[in-house]
Residue, then its C-alpha position, 0 to 999 in steps of 0.5 A: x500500500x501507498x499511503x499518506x498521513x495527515x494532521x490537523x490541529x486547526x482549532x481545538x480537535x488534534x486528529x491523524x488520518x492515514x489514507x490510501x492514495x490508490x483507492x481514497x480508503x481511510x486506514x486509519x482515523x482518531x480524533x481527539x475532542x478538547x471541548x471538556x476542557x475549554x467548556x469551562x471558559x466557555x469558549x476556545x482558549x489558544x494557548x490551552x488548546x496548543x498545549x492540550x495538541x502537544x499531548x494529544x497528537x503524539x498519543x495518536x501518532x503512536x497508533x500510527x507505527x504499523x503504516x509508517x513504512x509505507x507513507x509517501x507523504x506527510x499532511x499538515x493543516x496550515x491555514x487558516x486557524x489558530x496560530x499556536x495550535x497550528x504550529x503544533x501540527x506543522x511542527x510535528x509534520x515537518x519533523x516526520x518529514x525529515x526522520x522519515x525523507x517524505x515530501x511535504x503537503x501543506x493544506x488550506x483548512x477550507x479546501x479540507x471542508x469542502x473535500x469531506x464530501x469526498x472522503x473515501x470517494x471519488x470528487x465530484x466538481x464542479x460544486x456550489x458549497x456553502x461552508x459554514x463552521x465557527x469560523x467561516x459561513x461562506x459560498x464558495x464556487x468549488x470548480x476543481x481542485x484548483x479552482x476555488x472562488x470565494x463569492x460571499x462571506x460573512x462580514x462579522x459573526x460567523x453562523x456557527x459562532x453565533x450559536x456558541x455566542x447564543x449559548x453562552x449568554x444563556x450559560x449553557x456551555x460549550x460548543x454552543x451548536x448542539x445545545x442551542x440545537x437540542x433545545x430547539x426541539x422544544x421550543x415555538x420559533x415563532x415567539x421571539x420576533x427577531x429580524x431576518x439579517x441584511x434582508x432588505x440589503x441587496x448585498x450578498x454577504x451574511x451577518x450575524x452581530x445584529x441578530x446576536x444583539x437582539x438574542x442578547x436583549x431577549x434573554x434579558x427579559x426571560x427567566x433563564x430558569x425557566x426550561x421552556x423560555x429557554x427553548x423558545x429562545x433557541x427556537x426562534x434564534x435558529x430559525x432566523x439565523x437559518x432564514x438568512x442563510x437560505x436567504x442569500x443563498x436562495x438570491x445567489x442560486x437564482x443567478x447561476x441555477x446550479x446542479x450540485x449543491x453542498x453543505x460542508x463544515x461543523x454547522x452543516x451537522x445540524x439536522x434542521x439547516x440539513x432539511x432546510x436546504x433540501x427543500x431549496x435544493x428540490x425548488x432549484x432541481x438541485x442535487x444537494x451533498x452533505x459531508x457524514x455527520x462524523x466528518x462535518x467537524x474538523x479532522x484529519x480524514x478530510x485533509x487527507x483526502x486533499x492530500x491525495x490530490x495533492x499527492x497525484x498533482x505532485x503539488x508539494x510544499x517546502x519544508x522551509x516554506x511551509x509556516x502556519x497562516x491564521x487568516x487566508x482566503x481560499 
C-alpha cells in the first residue's frame, strides 16, 4: 500500500488520518475532542488548546507505527486557524518529514471542508458549497481542485459562532451548536420576533452581530430558569439565523441555477439547516451533498483526502516554506 498521513490541529480537535492514495480508503482515523476542557471558559482558549495538541497528537501518532513504512507523504493543516495550535501540527509534520525523507503537503483548512464530501470517494466538481463552521459561513464556487472562488462571506459573526455566542449568554456551555440545537426541539420559533439579517440589503454577504444583539436583549427579559423560555429562545434564534442563510443563498442560486449543491463544515451537522436546504435544493432541481455527520467537524480524514490530490498533482510544499497562516482566503 501507498499511503499518506495527515494532521490537523486547526482549532481545538488534534486528529491523524492515514489514507490510501490508490483507492481514497481511510486506514486509519482518531480524533481527539478538547471541548471538556475549554467548556469551562466557555469558549476556545489558544494557548490551552496548543498545549492540550502537544499531548494529544503524539498519543495518536503512536497508533500510527504499523503504516509508517509505507507513507509517501506527510499532511499538515496550515491555514487558516489558530496560530499556536497550528504550529503544533506543522511542527510535528515537518519533523516526520525529515526522520522519515517524505515530501511535504501543506493544506488550506477550507479546501479540507469542502473535500469531506469526498472522503473515501471519488470528487465530484464542479460544486456550489456553502461552508459554514465557527469560523467561516461562506459560498464558495468549488470548480476543481484548483479552482476555488470565494463569492460571499460573512462580514462579522460567523453562523456557527453565533450559536456558541447564543449559548453562552444563556450559560449553557460549550460548543454552543448542539445545545442551542437540542433545545430547539422544544421550543415555538415563532415567539421571539427577531429580524431576518441584511434582508432588505441587496448585498450578498451574511451577518450575524445584529441578530446576536437582539438574542442578547431577549434573554434579558426571560427567566433563564425557566426550561421552556429557554427553548423558545433557541427556537426562534435558529430559525432566523437559518432564514438568512437560505436567504442569500436562495438570491445567489437564482443567478447561476446550479446542479450540485453542498453543505460542508461543523454547522452543516445540524439536522434542521440539513432539511432546510433540501427543500431549496428540490425548488432549484438541485442535487444537494452533505459531508457524514462524523466528518462535518474538523479532522484529519478530510485533509487527507486533499492530500491525495495533492499527492497525484505532485503539488508539494517546502519544508522551509511551509509556516502556519491564521487568516487566508481560499
Amino acid at each position: 500500500m501507498e499511503l499518506i498521513l495527515s494532521i490537523e490541529s486547526s482549532c481545538d480537535d488534534s486528529s491523524i488520518a492515514i489514507t490510501e492514495i490508490e483507492s481514497k480508503k481511510l486506514v486509519f482515523h482518531k480524533k481527539i475532542s478538547q471541548e471538556l476542557e475549554h467548556s469551562h471558559y466557555g469558549g476556545v482558549v489558544p494557548e490551552l488548546a496548543s498545549r492540550l495538541h502537544a499531548q494529544a497528537l503524539p498519543a495518536i501518532l503512536a497508533e500510527c507505527k504499523p503504516y509508517l513504512k509505507d507513507l509517501k507523504a506527510i499532511a499538515v493543516t496550515n491555514e487558516p486557524g489558530l496560530s499556536v495550535t497550528l504550529m503544533e501540527g506543522v511542527i510535528m509534520a515537518k519533523a516526520l518529514c525529515i526522520a522519515l525523507k517524505l515530501p511535504l503537503i501543506g493544506v488550506h483548512h477550507l479546501k479540507g471542508h469542502i473535500y469531506s464530501l469526498f472522503i473515501e470517494k471519488e470528487t465530484l466538481f464542479p460544486q456550489t458549497v456553502l461552508l459554514i463552521s465557527g469560523g467561516h459561513t461562506q459560498i464558495i464556487e468549488a470548480n476543481s481542485y484548483s479552482d476555488m472562488k470565494v463569492v460571499a462571506s460573512s462580514s462579522d459573526d460567523s453562523f456557527g459562532e453565533s450559536f456558541d455566542k447564543v449559548a453562552k449568554m444563556m450559560g449553557l456551555g460549550y460548543p454552543g451548536g448542539p445545545i442551542i440545537e437540542n433545545l430547539a426541539k422544544n421550543g415555538d420559533p415563532k415567539r421571539f420576533n427577531f429580524t431576518i439579517p441584511l434582508a432588505q440589503s441587496p448585498r450578498l454577504e451574511f451577518s450575524y452581530s445584529g441578530l446576536k444583539n437582539a438574542v442578547r436583549l431577549a434573554i434579558e427579559t426571560i427567566d433563564l430558569e425557566n426550561h421552556q423560555d429557554r427553548s423558545d429562545i433557541a427556537a426562534s434564534f435558529q430559525n432566523i439565523a437559518t432564514q438568512h442563510l437560505l436567504q442569500k443563498s436562495k438570491k445567489y442560486l437564482k443567478s447561476i441555477k446550479p446542479k450540485h449543491l453542498s453543505i460542508v463544515g461543523g454547522a452543516s451537522a445540524n439536522i434542521y439547516v440539513r432539511e432546510k436546504f433540501i427543500e431549496l435544493a428540490k425548488s432549484f432541481q438541485a442535487q444537494i451533498s452533505f459531508a457524514k455527520l462524523e466528518y462535518c467537524s474538523d479532522n484529519a480524514a478530510m485533509i487527507g483526502r486533499v492530500a491525495v490530490e495533492s499527492y497525484l498533482k505532485q503539488d508539494f510544499s517546502s519544508i522551509e516554506g511551509l509556516q502556519a497562516h491564521p487568516k487566508t482566503l481560499l
